[in-house]
C-alpha positions as CSV (number, residue, x, y, z in Angstrom):
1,X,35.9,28.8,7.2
2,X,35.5,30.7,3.7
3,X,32.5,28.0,2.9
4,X,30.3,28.4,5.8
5,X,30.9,32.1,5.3
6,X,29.5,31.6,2.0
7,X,26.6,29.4,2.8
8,X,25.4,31.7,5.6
9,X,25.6,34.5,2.9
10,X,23.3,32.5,0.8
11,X,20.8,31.7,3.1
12,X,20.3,35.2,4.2
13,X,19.9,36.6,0.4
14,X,17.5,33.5,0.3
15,X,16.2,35.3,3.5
16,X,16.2,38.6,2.1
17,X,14.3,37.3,-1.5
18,X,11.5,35.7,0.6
19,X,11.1,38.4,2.8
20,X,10.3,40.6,-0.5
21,X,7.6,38.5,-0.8
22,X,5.6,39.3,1.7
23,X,3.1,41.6,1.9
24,X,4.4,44.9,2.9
25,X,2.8,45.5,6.2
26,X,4.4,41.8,7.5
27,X,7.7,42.9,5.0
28,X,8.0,46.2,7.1
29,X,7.3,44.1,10.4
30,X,10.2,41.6,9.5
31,X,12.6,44.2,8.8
32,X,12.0,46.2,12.1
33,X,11.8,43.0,14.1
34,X,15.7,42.2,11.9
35,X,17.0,45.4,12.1
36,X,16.6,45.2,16.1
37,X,18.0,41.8,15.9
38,X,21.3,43.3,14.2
39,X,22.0,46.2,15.9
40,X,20.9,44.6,19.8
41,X,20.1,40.6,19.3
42,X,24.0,40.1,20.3
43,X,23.9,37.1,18.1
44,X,27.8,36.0,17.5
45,X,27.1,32.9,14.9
46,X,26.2,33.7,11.2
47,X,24.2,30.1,11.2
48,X,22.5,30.9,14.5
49,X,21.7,34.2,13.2
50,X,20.8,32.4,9.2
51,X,18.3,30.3,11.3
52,X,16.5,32.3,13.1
53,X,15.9,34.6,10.3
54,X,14.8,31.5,8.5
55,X,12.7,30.7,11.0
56,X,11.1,33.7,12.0
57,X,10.1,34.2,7.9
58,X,8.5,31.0,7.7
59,X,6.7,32.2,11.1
60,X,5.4,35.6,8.8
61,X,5.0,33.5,5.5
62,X,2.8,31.5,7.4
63,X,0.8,34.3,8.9
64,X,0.8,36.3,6.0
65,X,-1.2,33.3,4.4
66,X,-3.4,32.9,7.3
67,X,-4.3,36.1,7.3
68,X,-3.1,36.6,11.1
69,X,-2.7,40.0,12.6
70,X,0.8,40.7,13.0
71,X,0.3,42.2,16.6
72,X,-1.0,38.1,17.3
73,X,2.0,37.3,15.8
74,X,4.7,39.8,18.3
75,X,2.3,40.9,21.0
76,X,1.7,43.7,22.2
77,X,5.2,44.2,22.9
78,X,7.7,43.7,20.8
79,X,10.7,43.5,22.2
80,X,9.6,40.4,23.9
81,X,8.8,39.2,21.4
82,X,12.7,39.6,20.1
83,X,14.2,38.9,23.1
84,X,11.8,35.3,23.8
85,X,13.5,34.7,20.5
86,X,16.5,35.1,21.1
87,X,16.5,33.0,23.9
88,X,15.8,30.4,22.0
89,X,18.5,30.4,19.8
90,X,21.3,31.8,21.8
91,X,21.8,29.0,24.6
92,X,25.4,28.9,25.5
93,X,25.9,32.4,24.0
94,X,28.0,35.2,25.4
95,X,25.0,37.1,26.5
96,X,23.0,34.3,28.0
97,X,26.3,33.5,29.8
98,X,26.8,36.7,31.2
99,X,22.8,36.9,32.2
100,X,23.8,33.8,34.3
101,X,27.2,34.7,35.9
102,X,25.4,38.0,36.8
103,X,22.3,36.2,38.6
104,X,24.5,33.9,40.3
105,X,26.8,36.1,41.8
106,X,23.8,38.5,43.4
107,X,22.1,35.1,44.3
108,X,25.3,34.6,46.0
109,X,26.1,37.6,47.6
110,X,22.8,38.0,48.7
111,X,22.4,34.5,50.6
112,X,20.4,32.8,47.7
113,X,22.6,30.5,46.5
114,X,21.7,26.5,46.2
């Protein structure tokens, strides 16, 4: 347990050091787009967390080179942007569990059930 602790501690500084090297109107992008995924992402796993934030810096270090508008990159709203994101990484999650218990149990109660 105290090694994976460790590992995902070392990928986010590795996070964290490449973020630094961005330029700083994608670096202030990333760190709202992280700091919303702390406080309201409801992500549970450090390597499920570790990975997206991997991910989504290899999406801005990529951009960042391209020279791609970061509003191409997140839309016009971000949020969705966050959320579409977390989707993707949070399948079997608490949250995405809930989301489902909570649509079938309307669907049920209001005749739509399969």
């Amino acid at each position: 347990m105290a090694l994976a602790w460790i590992e995902q501690k070392r990928r986010y500084r590795q996070y964290k050091s490449r973020t630094k090297q961005l330029p700083a109107n994608y670096r202030t992008a990333i760190d709202a787009l992280e700091r919303y995924l702390m406080y309201f992402g409801a992500i549970t796993k450090g390597d499920t967390l570790a990975s997206m934030l991997e991910d989504l810096v290899d999406l801005f270090e990529q951009a960042a080179a391209d020279g791609t508008p970061i509003r191409e990159i997140v839309g016009e709203d971000p949020v969705e942007f966050v959320e579409a994101l977390v989707q993707n990484y949070e399948k079997g999650g608490y949250v995405t569990r809930e989301r489902e218990r909570l649509t079938k149990a309307i669907d049920g109660v209001a005749g739509n059930a399969p």
